[in-house]
Backbone bond lengths (Angstrom), bond angles and torsions (degrees), N, CA, C in turn:
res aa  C-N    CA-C-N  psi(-1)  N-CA   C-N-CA  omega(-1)  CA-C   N-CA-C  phi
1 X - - - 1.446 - - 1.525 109.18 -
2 X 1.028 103.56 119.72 1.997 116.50 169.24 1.598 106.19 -92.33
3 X 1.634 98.63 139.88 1.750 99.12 175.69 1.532 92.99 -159.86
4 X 1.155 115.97 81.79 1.840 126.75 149.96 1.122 128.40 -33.52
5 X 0.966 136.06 126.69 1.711 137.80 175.09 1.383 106.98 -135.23
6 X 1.579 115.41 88.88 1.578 100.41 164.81 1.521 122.31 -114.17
7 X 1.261 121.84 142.99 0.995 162.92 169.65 1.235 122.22 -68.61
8 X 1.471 111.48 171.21 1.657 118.69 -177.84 2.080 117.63 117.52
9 X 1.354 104.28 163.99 1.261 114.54 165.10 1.396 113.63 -44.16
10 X 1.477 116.08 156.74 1.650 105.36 177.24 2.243 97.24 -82.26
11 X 0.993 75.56 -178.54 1.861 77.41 -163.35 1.352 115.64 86.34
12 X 1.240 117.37 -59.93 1.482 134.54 175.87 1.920 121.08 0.72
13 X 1.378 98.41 -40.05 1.770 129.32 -164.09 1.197 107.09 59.01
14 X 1.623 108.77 75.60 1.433 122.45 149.67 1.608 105.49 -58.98
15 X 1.205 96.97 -68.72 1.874 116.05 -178.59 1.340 84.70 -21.74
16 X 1.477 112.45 -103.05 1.314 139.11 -156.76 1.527 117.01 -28.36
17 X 1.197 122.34 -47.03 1.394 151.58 153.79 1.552 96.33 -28.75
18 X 1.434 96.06 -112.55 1.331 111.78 179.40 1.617 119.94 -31.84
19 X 1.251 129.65 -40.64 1.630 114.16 164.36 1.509 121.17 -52.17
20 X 1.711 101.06 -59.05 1.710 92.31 173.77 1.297 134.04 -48.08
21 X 1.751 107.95 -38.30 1.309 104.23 -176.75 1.423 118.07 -60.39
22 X 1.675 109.28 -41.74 1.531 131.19 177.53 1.700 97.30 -53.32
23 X 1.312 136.84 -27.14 0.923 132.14 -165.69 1.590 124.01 -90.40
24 X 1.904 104.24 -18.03 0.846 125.84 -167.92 1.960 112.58 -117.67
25 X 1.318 98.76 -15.95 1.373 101.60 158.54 1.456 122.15 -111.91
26 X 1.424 102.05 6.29 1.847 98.19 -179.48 1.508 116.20 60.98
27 X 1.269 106.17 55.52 1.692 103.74 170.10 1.445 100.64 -159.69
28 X 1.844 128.08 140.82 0.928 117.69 -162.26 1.266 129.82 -70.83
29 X 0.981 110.18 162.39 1.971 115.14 172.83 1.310 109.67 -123.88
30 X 1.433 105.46 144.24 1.612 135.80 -171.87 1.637 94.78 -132.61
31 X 1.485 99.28 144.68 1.270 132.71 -163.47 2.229 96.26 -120.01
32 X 0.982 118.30 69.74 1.508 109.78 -158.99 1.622 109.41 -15.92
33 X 1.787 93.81 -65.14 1.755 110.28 -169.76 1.490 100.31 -39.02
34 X 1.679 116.87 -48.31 1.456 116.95 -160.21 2.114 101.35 -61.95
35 X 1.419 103.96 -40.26 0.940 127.52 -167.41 1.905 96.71 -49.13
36 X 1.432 99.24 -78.51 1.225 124.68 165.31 1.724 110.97 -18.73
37 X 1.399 123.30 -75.93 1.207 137.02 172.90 1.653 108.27 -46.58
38 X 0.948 128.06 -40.45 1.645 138.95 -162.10 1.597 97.72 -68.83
39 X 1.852 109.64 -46.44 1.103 104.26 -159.03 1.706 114.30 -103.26
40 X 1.453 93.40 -7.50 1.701 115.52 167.53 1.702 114.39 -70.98
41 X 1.266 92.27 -45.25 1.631 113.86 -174.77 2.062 99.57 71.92
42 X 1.397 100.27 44.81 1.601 95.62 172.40 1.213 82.89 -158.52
43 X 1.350 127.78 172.38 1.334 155.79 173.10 1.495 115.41 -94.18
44 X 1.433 115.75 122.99 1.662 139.00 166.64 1.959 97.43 -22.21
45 X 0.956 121.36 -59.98 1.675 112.90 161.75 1.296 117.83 -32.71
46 X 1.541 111.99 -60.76 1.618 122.35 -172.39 1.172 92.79 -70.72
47 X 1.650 142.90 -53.85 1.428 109.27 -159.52 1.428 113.21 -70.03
48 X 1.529 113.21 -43.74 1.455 110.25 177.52 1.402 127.99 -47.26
49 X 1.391 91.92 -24.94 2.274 99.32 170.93 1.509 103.24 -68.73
50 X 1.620 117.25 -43.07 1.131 106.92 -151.82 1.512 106.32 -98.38
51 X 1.726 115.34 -11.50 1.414 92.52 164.91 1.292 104.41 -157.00
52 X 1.983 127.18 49.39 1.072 131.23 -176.55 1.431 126.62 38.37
53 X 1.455 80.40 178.37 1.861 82.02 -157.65 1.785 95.30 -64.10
54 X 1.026 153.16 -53.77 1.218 131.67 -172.89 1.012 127.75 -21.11
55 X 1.942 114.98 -84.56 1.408 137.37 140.80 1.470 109.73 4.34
56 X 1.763 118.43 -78.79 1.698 112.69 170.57 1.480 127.52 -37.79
57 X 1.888 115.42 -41.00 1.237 111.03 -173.50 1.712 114.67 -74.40
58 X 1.306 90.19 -14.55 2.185 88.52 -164.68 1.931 82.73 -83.82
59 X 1.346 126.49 -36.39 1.303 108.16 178.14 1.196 112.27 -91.98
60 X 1.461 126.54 17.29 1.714 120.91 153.81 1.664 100.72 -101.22
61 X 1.159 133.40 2.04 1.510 141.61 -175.43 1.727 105.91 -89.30
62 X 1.236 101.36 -52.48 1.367 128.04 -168.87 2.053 91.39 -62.33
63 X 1.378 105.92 -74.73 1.726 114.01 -169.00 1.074 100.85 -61.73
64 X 1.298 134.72 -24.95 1.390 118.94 177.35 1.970 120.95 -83.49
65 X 1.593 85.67 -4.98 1.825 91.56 170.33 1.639 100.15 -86.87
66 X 1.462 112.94 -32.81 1.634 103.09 174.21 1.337 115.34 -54.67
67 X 1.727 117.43 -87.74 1.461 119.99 168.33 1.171 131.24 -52.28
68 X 1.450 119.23 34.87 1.617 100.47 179.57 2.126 78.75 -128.50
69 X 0.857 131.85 7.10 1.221 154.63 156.41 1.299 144.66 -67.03
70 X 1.530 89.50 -19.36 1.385 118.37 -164.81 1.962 99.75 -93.60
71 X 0.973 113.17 134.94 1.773 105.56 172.95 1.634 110.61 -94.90
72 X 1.261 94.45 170.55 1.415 110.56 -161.97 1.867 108.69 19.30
73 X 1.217 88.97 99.27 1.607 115.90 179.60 1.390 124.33 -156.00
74 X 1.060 114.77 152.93 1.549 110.70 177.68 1.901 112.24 -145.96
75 X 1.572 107.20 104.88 1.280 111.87 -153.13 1.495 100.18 -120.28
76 X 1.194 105.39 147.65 1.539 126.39 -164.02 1.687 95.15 -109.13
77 X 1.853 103.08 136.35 1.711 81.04 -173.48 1.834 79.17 -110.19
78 X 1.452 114.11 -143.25 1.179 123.59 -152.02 1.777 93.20 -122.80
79 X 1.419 133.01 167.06 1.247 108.26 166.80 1.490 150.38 -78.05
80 X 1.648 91.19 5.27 1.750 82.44 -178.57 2.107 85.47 -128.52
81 X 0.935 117.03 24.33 1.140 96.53 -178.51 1.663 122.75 -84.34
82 X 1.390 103.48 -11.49 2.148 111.37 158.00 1.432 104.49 -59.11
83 X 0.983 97.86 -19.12 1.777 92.62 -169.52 1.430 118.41 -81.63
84 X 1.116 117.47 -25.43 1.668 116.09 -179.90 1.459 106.08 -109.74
85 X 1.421 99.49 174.18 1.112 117.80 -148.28 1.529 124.09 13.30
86 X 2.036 111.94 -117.75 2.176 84.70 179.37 1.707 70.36 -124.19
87 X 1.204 111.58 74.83 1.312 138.54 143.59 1.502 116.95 -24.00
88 X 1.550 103.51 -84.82 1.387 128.18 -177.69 1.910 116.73 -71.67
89 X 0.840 127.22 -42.22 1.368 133.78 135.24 1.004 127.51 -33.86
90 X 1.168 142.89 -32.55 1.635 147.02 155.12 1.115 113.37 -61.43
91 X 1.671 120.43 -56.84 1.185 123.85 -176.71 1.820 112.07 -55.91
92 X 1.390 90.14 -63.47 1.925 84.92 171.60 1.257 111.51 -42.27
93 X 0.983 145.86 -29.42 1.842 150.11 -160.39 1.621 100.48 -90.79
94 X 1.383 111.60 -51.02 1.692 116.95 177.01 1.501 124.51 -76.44
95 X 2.016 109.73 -11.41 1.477 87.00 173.73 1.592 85.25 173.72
96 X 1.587 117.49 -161.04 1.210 115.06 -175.11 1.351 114.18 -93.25
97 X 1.592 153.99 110.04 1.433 161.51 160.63 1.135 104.70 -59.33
98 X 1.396 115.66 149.38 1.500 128.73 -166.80 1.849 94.15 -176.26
99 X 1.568 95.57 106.81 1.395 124.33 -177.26 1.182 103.23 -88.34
100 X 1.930 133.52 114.16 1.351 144.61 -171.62 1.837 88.09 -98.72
101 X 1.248 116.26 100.98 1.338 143.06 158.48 1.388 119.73 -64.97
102 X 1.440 115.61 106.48 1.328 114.39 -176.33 1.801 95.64 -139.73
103 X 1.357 119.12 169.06 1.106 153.65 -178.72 1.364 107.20 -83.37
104 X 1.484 108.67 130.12 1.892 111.66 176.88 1.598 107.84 -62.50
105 X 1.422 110.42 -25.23 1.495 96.89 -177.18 1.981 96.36 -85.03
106 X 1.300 138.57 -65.46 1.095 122.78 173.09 1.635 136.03 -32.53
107 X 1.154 112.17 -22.23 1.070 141.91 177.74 1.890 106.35 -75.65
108 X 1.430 111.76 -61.06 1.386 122.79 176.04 1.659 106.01 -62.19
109 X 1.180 114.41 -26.66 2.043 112.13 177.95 1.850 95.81 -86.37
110 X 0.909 112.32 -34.26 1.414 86.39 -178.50 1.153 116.57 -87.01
111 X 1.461 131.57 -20.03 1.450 130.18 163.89 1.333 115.54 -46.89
112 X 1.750 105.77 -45.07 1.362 87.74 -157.22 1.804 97.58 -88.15
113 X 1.333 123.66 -9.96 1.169 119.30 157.77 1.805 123.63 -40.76
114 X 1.396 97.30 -35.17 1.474 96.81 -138.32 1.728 101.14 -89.75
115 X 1.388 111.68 153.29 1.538 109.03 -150.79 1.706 95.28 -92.24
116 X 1.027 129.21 12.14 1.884 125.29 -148.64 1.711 89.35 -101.53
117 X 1.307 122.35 148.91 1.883 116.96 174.97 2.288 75.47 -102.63
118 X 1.860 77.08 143.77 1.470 97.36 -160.87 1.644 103.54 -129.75
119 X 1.577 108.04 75.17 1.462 104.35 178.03 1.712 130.97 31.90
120 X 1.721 72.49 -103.15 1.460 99.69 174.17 1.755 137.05 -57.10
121 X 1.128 95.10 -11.56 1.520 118.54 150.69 1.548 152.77 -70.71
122 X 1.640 109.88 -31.37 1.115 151.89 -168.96 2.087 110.21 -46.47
123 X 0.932 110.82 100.55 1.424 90.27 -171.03 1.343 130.16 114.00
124 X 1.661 116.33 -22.85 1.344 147.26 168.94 1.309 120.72 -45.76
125 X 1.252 135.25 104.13 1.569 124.88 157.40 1.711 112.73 -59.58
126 X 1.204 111.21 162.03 1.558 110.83 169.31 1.554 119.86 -60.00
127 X 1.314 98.75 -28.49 1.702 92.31 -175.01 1.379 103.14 -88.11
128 X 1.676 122.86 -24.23 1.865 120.21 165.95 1.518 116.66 -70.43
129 X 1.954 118.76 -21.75 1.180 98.35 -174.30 1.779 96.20 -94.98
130 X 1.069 135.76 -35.73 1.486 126.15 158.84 1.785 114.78 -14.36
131 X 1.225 118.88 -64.19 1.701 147.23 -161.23 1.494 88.41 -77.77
132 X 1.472 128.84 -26.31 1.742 98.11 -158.24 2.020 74.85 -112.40
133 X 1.413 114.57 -45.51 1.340 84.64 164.83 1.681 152.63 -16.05
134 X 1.574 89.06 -58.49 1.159 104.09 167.61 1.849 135.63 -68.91
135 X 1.410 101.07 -43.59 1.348 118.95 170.43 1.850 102.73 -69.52
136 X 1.088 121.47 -44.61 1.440 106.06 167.35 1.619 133.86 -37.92
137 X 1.899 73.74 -58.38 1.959 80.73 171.09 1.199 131.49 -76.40
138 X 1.413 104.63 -2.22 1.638 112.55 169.60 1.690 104.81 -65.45
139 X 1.027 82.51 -49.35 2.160 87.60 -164.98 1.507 106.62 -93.25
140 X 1.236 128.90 15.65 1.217 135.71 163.16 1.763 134.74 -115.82
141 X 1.367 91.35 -24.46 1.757 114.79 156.02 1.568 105.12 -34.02
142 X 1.643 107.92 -87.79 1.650 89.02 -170.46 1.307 115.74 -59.03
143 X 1.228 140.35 23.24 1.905 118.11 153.79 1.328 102.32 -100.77
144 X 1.762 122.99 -30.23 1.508 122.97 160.42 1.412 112.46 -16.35
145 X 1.693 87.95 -73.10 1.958 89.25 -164.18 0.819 127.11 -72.53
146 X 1.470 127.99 -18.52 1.667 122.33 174.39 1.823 100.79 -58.08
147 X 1.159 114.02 -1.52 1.534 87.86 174.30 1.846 118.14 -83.73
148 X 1.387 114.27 141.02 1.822 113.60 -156.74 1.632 96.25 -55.89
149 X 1.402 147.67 -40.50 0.912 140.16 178.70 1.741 124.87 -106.78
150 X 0.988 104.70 142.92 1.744 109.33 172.80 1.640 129.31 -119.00
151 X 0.961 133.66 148.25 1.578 120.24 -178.55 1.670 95.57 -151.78
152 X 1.529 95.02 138.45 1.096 105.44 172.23 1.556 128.60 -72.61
153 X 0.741 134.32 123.66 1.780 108.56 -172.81 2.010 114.43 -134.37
154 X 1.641 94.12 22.06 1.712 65.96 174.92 1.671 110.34 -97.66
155 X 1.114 99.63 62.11 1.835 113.50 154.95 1.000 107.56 -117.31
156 X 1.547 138.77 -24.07 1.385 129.58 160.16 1.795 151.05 -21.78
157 X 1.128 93.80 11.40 1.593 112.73 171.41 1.171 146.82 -64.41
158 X 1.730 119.98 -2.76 1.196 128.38 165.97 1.208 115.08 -142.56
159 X 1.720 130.99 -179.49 1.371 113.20 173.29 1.455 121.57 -80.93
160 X 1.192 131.05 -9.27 1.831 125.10 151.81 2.007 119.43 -89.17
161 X 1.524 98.60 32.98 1.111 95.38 167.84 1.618 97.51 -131.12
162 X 1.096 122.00 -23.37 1.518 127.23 153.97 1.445 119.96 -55.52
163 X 1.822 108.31 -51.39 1.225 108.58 -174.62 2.319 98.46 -55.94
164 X 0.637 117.73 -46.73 1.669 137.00 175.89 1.472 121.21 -36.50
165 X 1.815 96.57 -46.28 1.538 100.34 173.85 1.727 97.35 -101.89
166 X 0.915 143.46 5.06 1.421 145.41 172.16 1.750 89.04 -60.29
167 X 1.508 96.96 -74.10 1.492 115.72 -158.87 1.862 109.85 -58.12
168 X 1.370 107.78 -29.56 1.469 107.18 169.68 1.197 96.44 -74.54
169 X 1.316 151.17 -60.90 1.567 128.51 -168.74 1.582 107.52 -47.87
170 X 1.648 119.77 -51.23 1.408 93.51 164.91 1.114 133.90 -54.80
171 X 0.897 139.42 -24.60 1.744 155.71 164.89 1.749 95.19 -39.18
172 X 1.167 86.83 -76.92 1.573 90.92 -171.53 1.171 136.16 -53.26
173 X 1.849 115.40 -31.21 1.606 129.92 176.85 1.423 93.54 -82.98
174 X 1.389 131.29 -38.34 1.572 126.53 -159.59 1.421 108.73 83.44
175 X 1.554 116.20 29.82 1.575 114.84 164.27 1.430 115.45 -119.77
């Protein structure tokens, strides 16, 4: 039985990650948020309007006791969801974690690349989402690393530099 858990900042390319690999070992992939949204039938925006970030984490706490349950899977969580409750501790207990390590400045180009509306973002100038980037990952690092594996990834910028860190996560799980 295979059961993936990756991790990381949002931007990071959990998503991205986790589809190819799912794509390349033939076993499904879950996107939590997508997960989350599917079974809410509203969008990570809508729940956080409708019952703040708390409210969102006990129902990203809750779906992540479903799919992390699930065998042969490989599931992408969201970025702060190691962080609450014993979140991140579960996951190590349910399967192998693998923390996608990126840089506050790499991290800030793909945000602002990235087409998804992102809560916790909302309202941000470039020079505030740079600063909260950073201060995030300050106080979110130690639940990062307790995950058993790490990969660096701000070389991740094209599709044969993905195909590259795909193949180091296999490297690293031994699948």
């Amino acid at each position: 039985m295979i059961r993936i858990i990756i991790i990381g900042y949002m931007g990071a390319g959990k998503t991205t990650v986790g589809k190819a690999l799912s794509k390349e070992l033939g076993i499904p992939f879950y996107d939590l948020d997508w997960y989350i949204e599917s079974r809410m039938h509203k969008t990570v925006a809508q729940i956080f309007a409708e019952r703040g970030e708390e409210g969102f984490r006990q129902i990203e706490h809750n779906m992540l006791h479903e799919v992390a349950e699930f065998e042969n899977v490989i599931v992408s969580c969201g970025g702060g969801t190691p962080c609450f409750f014993d979140n991140m501790d579960y996951m190590n207990q349910q399967g192998e974690t693998i923390y996608l390590q990126a840089s506050p400045e790499v991290l800030y180009g793909h945000l602002l690349m990235g087409k998804s509306v992102r809560p916790l973002l909302l309202g941000k100038s470039k020079e505030e989402l740079l600063a909260y980037i950073k201060e995030q990952l300050q106080r979110r690092d130690p639940y990062y690393l307790k995950a058993k594996h790490h990969l660096n990834v701000d070389l991740m910028d094209n599709y044969d530099k993905i195909k590259i860190s795909v193949q180091r996560v296999r490297e690293l799980l031994g699948v």
